[in-house]
N, C-alpha and C positions, 0 to 999 in steps of 0.2 A: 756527561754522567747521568745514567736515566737511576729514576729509584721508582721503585714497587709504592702502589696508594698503600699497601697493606703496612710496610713500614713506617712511610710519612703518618697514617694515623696510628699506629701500634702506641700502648701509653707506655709512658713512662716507666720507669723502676718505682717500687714502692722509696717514698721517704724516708724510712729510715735506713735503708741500703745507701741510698743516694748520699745522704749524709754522713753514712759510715765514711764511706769512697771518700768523699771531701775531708776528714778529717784526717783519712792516711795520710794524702797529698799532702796537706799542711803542715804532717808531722816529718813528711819526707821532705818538703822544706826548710822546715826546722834543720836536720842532718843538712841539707845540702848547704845555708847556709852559715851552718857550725866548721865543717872541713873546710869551707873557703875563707871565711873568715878569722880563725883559728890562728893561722901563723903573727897576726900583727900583735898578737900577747908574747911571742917569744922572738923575737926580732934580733935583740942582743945578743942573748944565748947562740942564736946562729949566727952572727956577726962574729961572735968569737970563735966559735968553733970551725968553722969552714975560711975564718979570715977575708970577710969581703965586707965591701961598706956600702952606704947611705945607698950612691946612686944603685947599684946590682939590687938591695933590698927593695927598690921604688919598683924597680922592674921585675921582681918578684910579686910584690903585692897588686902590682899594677897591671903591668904591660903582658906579660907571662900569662893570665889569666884572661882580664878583658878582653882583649884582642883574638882568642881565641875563643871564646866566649860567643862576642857577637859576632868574628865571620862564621863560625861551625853552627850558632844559630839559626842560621835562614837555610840551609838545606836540611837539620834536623825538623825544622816548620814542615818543606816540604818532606819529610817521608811521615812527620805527625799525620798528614793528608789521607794517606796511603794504605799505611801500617797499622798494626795494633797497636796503638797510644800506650794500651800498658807494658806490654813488651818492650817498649822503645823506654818508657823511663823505667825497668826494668836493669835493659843494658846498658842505661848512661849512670846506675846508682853503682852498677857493679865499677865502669868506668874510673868515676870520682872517687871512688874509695878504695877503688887500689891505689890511684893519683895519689892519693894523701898516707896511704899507706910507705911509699913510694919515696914521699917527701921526708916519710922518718929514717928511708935507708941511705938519701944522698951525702957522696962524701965530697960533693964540690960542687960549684956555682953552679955547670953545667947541666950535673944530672937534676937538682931542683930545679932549674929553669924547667926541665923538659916535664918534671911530676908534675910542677905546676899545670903547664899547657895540658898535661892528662888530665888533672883535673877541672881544667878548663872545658874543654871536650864533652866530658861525660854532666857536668852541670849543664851545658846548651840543652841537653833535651830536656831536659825537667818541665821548664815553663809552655813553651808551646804544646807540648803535647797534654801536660796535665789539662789547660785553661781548655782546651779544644772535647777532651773527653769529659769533662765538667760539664759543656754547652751540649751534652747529648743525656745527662742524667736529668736536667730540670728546665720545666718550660721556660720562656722569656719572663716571666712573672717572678720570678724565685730566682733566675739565673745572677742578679748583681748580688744578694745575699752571700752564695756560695762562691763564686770568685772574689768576695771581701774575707769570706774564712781563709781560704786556699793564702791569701796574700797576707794574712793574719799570721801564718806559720812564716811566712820569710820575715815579716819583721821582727816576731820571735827570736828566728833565727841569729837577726843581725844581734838584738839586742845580748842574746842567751849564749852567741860564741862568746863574748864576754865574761860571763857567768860558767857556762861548761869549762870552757877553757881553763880558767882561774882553778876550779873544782879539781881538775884533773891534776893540774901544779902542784895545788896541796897536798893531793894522795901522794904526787909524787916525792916528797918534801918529807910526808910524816914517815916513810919509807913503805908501802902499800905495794910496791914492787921490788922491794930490794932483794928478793928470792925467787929467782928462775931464771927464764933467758934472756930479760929487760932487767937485772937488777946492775950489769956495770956498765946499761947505758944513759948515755946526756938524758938533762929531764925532757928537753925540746922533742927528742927523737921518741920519746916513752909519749911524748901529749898524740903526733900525728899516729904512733898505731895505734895505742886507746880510744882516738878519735873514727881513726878508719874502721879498725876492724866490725864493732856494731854497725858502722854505716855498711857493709858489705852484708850481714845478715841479716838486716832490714829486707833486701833483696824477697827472700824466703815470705815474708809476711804481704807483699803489695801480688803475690802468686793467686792469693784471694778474690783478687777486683776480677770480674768480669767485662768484656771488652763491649761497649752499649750500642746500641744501633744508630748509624752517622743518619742524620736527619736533614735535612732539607727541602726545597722547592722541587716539584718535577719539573723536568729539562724538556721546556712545550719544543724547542728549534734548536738539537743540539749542534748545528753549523755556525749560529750567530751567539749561544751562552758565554762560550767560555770568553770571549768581548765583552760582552753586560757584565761578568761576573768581577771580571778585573776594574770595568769600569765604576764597578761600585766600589771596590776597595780603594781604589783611585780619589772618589769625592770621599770618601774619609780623613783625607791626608790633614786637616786642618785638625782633628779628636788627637789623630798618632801624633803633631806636633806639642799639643796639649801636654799629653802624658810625656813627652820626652823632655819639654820644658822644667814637668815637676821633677824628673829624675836629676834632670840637670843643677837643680839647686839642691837637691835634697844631698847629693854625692857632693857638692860642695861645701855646705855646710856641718854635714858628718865629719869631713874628713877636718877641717877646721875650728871646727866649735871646741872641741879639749884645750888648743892649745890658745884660744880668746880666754877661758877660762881660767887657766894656766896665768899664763903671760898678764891681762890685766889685773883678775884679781886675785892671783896669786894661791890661788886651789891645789891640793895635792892631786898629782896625778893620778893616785890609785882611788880617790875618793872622787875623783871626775868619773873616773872610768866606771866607777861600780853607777853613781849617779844615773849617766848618761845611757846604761846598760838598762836601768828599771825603766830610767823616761822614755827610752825606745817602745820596750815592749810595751806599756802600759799607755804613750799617746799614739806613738804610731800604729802600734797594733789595735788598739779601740778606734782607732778613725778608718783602718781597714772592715773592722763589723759595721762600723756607723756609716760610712758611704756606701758601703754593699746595700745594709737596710734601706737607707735614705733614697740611693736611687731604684730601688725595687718600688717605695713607696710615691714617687712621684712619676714613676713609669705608668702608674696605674690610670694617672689622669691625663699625663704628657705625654704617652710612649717614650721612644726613644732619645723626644729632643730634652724630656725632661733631665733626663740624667745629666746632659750635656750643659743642659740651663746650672747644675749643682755644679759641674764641675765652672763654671763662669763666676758663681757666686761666691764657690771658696778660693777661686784664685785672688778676685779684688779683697777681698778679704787680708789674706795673705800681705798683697800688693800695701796695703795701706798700714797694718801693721807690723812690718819689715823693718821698718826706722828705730823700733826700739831695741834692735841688735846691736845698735853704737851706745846704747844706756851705761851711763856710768856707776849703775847698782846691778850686784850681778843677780838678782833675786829677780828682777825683772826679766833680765837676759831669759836667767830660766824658766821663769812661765812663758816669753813669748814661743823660747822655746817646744814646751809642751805644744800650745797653741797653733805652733809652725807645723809642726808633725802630725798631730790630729788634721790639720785642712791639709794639708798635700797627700796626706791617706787618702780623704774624701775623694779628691783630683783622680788618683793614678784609679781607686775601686771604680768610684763612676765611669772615669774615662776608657777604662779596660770593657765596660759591660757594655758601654756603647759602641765599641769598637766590632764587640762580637755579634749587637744586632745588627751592624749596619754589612755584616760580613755573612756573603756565603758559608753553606755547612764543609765546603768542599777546599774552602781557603781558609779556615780558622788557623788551621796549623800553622799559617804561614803570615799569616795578619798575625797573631802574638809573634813569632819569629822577628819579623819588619817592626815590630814596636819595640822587643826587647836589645834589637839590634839599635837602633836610634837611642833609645835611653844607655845602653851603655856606653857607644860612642859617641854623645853629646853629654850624660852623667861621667862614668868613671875617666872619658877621655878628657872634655874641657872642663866640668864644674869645678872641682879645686885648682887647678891653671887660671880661673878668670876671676876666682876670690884673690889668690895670690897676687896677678898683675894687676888688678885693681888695688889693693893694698901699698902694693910698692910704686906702682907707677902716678894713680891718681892722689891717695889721699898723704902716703911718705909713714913713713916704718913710725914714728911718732905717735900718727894716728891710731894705730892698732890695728886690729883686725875685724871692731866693729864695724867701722863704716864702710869696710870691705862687701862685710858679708850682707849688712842691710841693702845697697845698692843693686848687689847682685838680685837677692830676695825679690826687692821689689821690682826692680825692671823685669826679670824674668817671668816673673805673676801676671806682671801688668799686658805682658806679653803674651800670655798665656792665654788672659782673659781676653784678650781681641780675635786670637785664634779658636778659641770656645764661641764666640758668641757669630762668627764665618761657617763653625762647625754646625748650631745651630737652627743657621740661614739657610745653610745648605738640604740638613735636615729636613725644616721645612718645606722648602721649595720641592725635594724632592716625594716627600708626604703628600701633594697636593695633584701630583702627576696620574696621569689613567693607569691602571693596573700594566694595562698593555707596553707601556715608554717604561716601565722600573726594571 
């Protein structure tokens, strides 16, 4: 891949464009993750109306999506590469929202399987191509900032399907549609196209972003790069284990923490739900600003291993205050909660930023792809499976589900942090080498 000097030094976009851009993505994160998250508020209501149970629902919420998810991931990386970035999340937004659109027309297990897997699909492209056309609006100085907003909007998201969802119920409820051609349908089916439909003319408003100039290294030996190039995303493999560790616990604990709540101290479920909806957005989305910032601001003295030293220092962190998830006061629970969330932000924002120095301009597409492929089948695939069988198997249904969850926390921090502090070394070592060997 040869690039023109006149590109490599061309500047930037002004500021405030660049941050516009960022703030779309974020809010198109928002939407993307509002329609995927969305069905687990009406679960029942389709349970009864389509007649299917527990297991089919798991593989609705689950299997149907993830699995589609992260293999459609790593070749939408590769055409991120390639393609206009805004085009592609362009086509995956039109994708996802007819998916969910789609979901409100199924009249049997079937055809929602297959919405789901469409909206599986069309979400893939979102991340890799957003985080890759982000690392062409702003130098490496600024860059951890803007991919901790970008990831600001998915935690939003997660927390705010909650909240939209709910929102949407109520209209449904006070009767807000009970005139025209949704008013003698189920409320379930009335949430997925109120949900979809704005996500399809969102489409119309990201027509705005300009496609940025991919930047990189000039290609001095293009017979021996495209080796170097891989090779270097290759010694990153210890950052990508990093961030996939923290998904790992985070998809664990998500998906468990209601019903610890629930079950030991005996919480109502709508008031977990509304809870754990604000603590979302308000720890884990301010630890998504505060590692972006954090590692921008110790890049300045570290480079790149600094971020990697942040992401080490929140995982033992983590790792050591884990134990208080078996607390038998749930007020604790909750702050360590907050606390949990705000450091594993720090984790996945730093660990994303460094992921994207230590990666060619030419392979970002496909370095986030390989990352969010890893976080989802090590997150949505094992993390609630290893709180589970650690619960039933090690400590016995008596114990709860705290000791489940702290064990997991902390082993997998602790795990984290050794693979942070390799990531590092490596860092290092390779900082230290003649321009000529990098």
């Amino acid at each position: 891949m040869n690039h023109d000097v006149s590109v490599l030094e061309a500047p930037y976009p002004r500021a405030a464009y660049a941050w516009a851009v960022v703030v779309a993505l974020a809010l198109t994160a928002v939407i993307s993750y509002t329609d995927r998250q969305v069905m687990s508020l009406i679960v029942d209501p389709i349970k009864a109306s389509l007649h299917i149970d527990d297991t089919k629902i798991s593989l609705l919420l689950g299997t149907a999506f993830a699995m589609i998810y992260g293999i459609v991931g790593l070749p939408m990386g590769w055409l991120a590469d390639r393609l206009s970035r805004r085009n592609l999340i362009i086509i995956g937004i039109a994708v996802w929202s007819l998916g969910t659109i789609g979901c409100g027309l199924a009249v049997d297990f079937g055809q929602l399987f297959a919405a789901r897997v469409i909206v599986g699909m069309g979400e893939a492209a979102l991340s890799p191509a957003a985080i890759s056309l982000i690392s062409d609006l702003f130098p490496p100085a600024q860059r951890g900032r803007a991919v901790g907003v970008f990831f600001t909007g998915i935690c939003i998201g997660i927390g705010g399907s909650f909240l939209i969802g709910g929102a949407v119920l109520g209209l449904v409820h006070k009767g807000v549609f009970a005139i025209g051609p949704m008013a003698d349908s189920p409320a379930w089916r009335i949430v997925f196209w109120v949900i979809g439909g704005p996500s399809l003319l969102w489409c119309f408003a990201l027509l705005f972003i300009r496609e940025p100039i991919r930047r990189g290294l000039p290609v001095a030996t293009p017979a021996s790069r495209p080796a170097l190039d891989h090779l270097s995303l290759l010694r990153a493999w210890p950052i990508f284990a990093t961030v996939a560790l923290a998904s790992f616990v985070d998809n664990g604990v998500g998906a468990w923490l209601p019903s610890l709540l629930v079950r030991r101290f005996g919480e109502n479920a709508a008031n977990v739900g509304l809870h754990l909806g604000y603590l979302l957005i308000f720890a884990y989305g301010g630890g998504m600003l505060a590692g972006g910032w954090l590692s921008d601001l110790v890049a300045r003295k570290r480079g790149s291993r600094g971020k990697i030293e942040l992401c080490a220092l929140a995982s033992i962190l983590i790792a050591f205050t884990a134990p208080v998830f078996a607390s038998a006061h749930s007020a604790f629970v909750m702050v360590v909660t907050g606390l949990y969330f705000t450091l594993s932000a720090i984790v996945t924002a730093s660990g994303l930023s460094a992921i994207l120095d230590a990666t060619p301009n030419h392979l970002r597409g496909r370095a986030m792809a390989v990352s969010f492929f890893l976080s989802v089948a090590l997150g949505a695939g094992l993390g609630p499976t290893a709180i589970a069988l650690s619960s039933s198997r090690l400590f016995g249904a008596a114990a709860g589900l705290g000791p489940a969850i702290a064990l997991t926390a902390g082993s997998a921090f602790a795990l984290a942090f050794i693979t942070s502090l390799w990531a590092e070394r490596i860092s290092s070592h390779h900082a230290k080498l003649p321009a000529a060997a990098q």
